[in-house]
N, C-alpha and C positions, 0 to 999 in steps of 0.2 A: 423377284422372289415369289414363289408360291405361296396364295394363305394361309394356308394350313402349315407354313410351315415358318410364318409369320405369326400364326398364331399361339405356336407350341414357342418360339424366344419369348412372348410375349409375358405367356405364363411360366415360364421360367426365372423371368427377373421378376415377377411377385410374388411377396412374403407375407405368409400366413398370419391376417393377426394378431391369431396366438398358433404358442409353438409348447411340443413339449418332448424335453430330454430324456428319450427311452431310458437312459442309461442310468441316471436319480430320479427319474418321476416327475420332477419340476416343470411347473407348466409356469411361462411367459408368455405377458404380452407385449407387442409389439408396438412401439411409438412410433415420432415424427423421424424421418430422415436426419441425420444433422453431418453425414459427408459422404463422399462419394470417389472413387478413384478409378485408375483404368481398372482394374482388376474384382474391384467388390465396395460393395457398399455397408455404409453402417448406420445401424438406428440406436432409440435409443430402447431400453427395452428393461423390464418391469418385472421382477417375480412375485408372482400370484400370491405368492404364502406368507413370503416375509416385507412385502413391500418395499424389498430393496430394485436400489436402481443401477444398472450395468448398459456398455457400450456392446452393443451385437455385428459384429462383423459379418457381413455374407457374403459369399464368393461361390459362385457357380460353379457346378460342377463340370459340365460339359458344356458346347456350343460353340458356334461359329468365334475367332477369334480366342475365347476364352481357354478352348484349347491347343493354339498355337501358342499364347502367351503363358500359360499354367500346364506345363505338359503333366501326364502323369508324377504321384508324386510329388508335385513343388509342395503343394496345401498340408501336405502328410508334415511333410520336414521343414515347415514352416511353424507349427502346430509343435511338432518336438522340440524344436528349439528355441518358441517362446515358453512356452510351457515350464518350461526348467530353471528360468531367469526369476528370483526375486530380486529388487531394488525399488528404493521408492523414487526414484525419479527415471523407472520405467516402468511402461504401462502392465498392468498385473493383466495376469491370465488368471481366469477361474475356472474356465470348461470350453468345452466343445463337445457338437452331435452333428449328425446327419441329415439329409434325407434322399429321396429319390434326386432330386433338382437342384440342391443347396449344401456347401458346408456351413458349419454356423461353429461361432467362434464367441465365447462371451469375456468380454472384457472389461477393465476398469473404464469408468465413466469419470469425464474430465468435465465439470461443468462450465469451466471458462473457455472452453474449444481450443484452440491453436494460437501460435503466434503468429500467424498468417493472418488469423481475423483481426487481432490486436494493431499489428501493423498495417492491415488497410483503414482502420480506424482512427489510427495516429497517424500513419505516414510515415516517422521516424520516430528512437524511441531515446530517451536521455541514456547517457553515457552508465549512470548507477543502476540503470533497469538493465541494461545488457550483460554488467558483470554479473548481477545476478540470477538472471535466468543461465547466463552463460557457465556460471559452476554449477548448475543443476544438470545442463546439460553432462560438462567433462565429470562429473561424478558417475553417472549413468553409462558415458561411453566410457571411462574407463573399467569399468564394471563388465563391458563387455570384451572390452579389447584384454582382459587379464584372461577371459576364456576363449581367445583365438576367433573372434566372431567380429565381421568384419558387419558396419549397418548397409552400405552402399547408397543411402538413399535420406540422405541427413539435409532435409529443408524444414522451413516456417511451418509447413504446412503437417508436419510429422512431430513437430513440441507440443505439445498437448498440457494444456493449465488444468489443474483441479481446484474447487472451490476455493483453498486456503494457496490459491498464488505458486503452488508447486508444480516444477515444469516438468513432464515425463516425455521421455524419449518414445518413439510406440511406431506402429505400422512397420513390423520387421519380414515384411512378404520378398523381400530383398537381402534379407542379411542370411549373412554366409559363414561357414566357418573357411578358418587359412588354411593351406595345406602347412606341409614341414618347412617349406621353403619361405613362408611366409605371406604366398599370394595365393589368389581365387584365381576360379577359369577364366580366362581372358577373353572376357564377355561384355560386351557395350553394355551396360543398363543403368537405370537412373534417371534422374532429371538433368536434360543436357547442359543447361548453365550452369550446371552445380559440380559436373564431372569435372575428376580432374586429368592431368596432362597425360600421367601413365594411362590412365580409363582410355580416355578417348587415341590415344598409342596404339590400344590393347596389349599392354603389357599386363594387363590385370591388375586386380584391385589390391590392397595393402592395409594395417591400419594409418596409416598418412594418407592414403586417400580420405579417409575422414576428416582427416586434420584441415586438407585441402578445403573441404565443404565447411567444415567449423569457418574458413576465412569466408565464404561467400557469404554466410549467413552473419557475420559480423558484420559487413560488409553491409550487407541491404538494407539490416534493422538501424543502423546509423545512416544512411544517406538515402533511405527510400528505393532505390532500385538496387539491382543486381552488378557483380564488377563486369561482368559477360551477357549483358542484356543480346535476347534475342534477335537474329540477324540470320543471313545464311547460314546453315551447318559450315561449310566448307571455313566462312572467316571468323564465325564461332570459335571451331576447335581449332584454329591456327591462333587467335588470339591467347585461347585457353595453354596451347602446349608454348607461347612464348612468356605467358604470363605477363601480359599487355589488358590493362583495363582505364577508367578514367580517374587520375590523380583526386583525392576526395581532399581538396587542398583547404576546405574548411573545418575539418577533423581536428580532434587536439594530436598534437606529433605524437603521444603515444598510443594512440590508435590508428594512426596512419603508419606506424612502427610493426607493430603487433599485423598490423593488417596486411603487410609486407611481407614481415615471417612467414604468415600462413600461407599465404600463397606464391612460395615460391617453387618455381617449375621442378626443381632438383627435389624429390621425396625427402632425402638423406638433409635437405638444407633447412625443412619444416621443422619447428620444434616438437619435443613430446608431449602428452598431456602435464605430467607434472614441469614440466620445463613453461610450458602454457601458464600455468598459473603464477610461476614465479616474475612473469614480464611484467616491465614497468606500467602497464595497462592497469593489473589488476593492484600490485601493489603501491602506488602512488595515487591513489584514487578511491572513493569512497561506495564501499558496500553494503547495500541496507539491508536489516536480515529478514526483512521480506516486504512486499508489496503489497499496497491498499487495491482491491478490486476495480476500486475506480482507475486505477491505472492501465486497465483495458481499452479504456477508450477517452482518457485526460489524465496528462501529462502528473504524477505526481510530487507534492511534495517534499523534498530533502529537508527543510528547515531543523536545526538542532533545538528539541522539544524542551518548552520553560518549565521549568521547574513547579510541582504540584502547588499549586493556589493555598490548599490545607498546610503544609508545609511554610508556606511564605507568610501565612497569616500569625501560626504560631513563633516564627522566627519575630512577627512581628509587633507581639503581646508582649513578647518575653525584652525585647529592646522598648518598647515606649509605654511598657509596667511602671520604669526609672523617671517617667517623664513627668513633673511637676508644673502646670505655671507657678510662675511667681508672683509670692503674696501681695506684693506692690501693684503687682499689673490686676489684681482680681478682686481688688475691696468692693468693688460696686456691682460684677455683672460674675455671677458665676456660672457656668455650661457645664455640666458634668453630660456629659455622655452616658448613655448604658453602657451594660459589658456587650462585647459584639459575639453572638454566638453564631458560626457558619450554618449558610444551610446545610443540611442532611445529603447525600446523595442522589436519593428518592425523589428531591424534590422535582419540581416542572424543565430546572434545567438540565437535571441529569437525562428527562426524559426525552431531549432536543427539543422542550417548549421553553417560548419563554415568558416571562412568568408577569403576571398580571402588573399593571405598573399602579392602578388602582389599588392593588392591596396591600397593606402593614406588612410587614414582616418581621419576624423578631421579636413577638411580642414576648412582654414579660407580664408575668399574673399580678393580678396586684397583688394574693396573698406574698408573693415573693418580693414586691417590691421595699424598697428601704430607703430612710433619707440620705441625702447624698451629704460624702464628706467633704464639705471644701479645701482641705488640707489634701484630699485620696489624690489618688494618680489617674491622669482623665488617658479614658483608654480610645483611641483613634479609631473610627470608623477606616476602612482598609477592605482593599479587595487585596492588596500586594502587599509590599513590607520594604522597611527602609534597607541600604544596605546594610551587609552584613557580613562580614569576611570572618568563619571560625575559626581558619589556620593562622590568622592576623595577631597580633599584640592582645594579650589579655586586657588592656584597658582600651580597646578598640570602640567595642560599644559604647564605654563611657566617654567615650571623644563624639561618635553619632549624637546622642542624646546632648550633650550641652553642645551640639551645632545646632542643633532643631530648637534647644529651648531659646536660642540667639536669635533666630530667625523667627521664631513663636514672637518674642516680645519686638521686635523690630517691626512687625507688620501690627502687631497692634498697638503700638506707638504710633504709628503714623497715617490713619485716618482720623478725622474728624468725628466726635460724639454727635449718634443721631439726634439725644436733646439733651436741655435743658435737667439737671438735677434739682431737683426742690430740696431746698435746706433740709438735714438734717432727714432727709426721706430714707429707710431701707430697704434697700433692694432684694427682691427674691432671689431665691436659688430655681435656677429654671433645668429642669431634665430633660430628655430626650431619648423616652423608654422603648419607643416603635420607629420604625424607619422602614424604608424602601431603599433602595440600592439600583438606579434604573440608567444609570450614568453614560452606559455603553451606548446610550440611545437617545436617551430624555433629559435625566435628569436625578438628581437625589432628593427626595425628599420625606421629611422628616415628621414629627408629633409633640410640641413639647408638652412640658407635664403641665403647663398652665390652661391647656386646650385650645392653644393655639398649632396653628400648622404652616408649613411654608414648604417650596419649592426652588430646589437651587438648580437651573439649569443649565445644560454644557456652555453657554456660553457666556456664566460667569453672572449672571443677572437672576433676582430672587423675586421670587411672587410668596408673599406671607398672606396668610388671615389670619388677625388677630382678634381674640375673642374682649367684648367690652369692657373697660378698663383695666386690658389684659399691659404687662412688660411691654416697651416701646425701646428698648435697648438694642445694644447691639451683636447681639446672639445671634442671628442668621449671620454676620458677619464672619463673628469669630468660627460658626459652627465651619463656617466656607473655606477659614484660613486652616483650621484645625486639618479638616477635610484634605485641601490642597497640597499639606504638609505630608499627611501621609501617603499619597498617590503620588 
């Protein structure tokens, strides 16, 4: 090849920049690559005015190759007929221009990229990530298949994720509308593992040739490869029109079911889209209504989410409000607790810190403090709450409560007094107005109102300091049992 005429492709495939749209004025600039296909490439790209961000499709105009594969035309009616398409689970069209060298095509910008990348990054994806991307898809194709518009070219690498985990369907430089009869020109194109038996026939395309690709692509995101991994063309498309691939004999049966349907070689034998949805794939099986970004690249959680903390705490005021010890078991050592107020949302853990284990929390003012009632209801330090069934016997809770006060005096019945009572001594009333809550990690520890302070640590063992002829009772104990009860 002559230089000069190496060097006119050269400056062909480079893009200005900045770019700007004769046609509204808008000037863009031009970002990093982020794909590339046989036909045109895409960046990402920036308008100057509003700071908004769009996918820039570019596709040559002319040039070796580019005009045998793009004859006159295609770009024109490619451009029409995305152009026309709203849905949100496909790629939106905003604009297109010109130039001497370049069409330019401005598009929705997908910040999570494809499920091509997702899946080289996983490898396989759990069964609840496929339904769901997978009805974002058949929403989307069917959206196109009710306007006679065939895609031909439905892989991983053409699902496109946006920030909020929404799949779009996009790159339709291949999609076609049907004739009357129901098929397109009987034309080879596409991604050859992905064609199906009519395609690669040339009977021409259909929409069940889609259906066809929906199975490949079920297919790979559950078991990592393709059902027609690359080999000779010749054993390729013989495998493709027998619909012969490798048993994925680790699959649950209804996806080895599903998986079946799709690809079988008879068009007329595939299911339809809503027939697609009704199989026992999608309904005997759990769909999340939507996915954590981190499940682009680790595997996400299902877990059925517990019930708000705030909610458990007040379920758990409201049941051990009732809670009394008894007068018997408390002549000598009483432990009233503060009332337990939650933190705020605000706080260090809302903010995913966690929170100082050196510091009080909880404090009450002294102007608000008050002596405590030995008779009151000692109200339980609690992250949780006891059970609680509301559809239950209305004297349900009243059966919780005298189990806890059973099991309250049974454990403190049965340790030993840390001392000796001096005749006729009385005992204070000891409080415990500040606290920390460090449990998850360290440990609980506490303030009583005598200035003394102690540490109950997970594993059940207490570090006190007690201030000079401060209570030598057994209040870390009971604060422990008290504690234990309610968690």
């Amino acid at each position: 090849m002559e230089p000069a005429t190496r060097r006119r492709r050269r400056s062909r495939q480079l893009v200005a920049a900045f770019l700007r749209d004769p046609g509204s004025g808008r000037v863009y600039r031009r970002g990093k690559l982020i794909g590339k296909g046989a036909f045109s490439r895409c960046y990402k790209l920036t308008d100057m005015s509003t700071s908004a961000v769009f996918a820039l499709k570019v596709v040559p105009r002319s040039g070796s190759g580019a005009g045998r594969l793009r004859p006159r035309g295609k770009v024109e009616r490619e451009i029409a007929l995305h152009s026309s398409l709203r849905h949100r689970n496909i790629v939106a069209f905003h604009g297109h221009f010109a130039d001497r060298d370049h069409v330019y095509m401005v598009l929705e910008y997908c910040g999570r990229q494809s499920l091509a990348h997702v899946l080289k990054a996983r490898q396989t994806l759990t069964e609840p990530e496929v339904r769901y991307y997978l009805r974002g898809v058949i929403s989307g194709l069917r959206y196109l298949h009710q306007r006679r518009i065939v895609h031909r070219d439905l892989k991983l690498s053409n699902f496109f994720l946006n920030n909020n985990m929404e799949v779009k369907i996009g790159d339709l430089g291949l999609a076609a509308r049907v004739g009357p009869s129901g098929h397109c020109h009987r034309v080879l194109c596409g991604t050859p593992n992905f064609l199906a038996p009519e395609v690669v026939s040339r009977n021409g395309h259909t929409c069940q040739s889609d259906i066809w690709a929906l199975g490949c692509v079920l297919y790979t995101v559950l078991t990592g490869s393709p059902p027609f991994p690359a080999a000779p063309l010749p054993e390729m498309y013989q495998n493709i029109r027998d619909g012969h691939y490798p048993e994925p004999a680790h699959l649950s049966p209804n996806a080895r079911h599903l998986i079946a349907r799709l690809l079988a070689p008879n068009p007329a034998e595939r299911p339809s889209l809503d027939q697609l949805l009704q199989d026992d794939f999608f309904t005997q099986g759990f769909t999340p209504e939507r996915l954590p970004p981190c499940s682009c690249h680790s595997p996400p959680s299902f877990a059925v989410p517990r019930p708000l903390d705030g909610l458990l705490r007040k379920v758990g005021r409201l049941l051990l409000a009732e809670c009394r010890l008894p007068r018997e078991h408390c002549t000598r050592h009483h432990l009233c607790i503060g009332p337990f107020i939650p933190k705020e949302d605000s706080g260090p853990e809302a903010e995913g810190l966690e929170p100082d284990p050196m510091e009080w929390g909880n404090k009450v003012p002294a102007s608000e403090r008050r002596a405590p009632d030995p008779e009151g209801p000692v109200c339980l330090l609690t992250q949780g709450a006891l059970r609680s069934d509301p559809a239950g016997p209305e004297d349900s809770p009243q059966l919780e409560v005298e189990a806890a006060i059973r099991n309250l005096q049974l454990c403190l019945d049965a340790g030993p007094e840390a001392t000796q009572d001096p005749p006729g001594e009385q005992w204070p009333v000891l409080c415990a107005p500040t606290w920390v809550d460090y449990s998850s990690k360290y440990g609980f520890g506490y303030q009583l109102s005598d200035g003394g302070s102690a540490v109950l640590f997970r594993d059940g063992t207490h570090m006190a300091l007690r201030p000079p002829g401060g209570c030598q009772a057994r209040c870390p104990a009971v604060l422990y049992l008290l504690h234990a009860e309610a968690t």
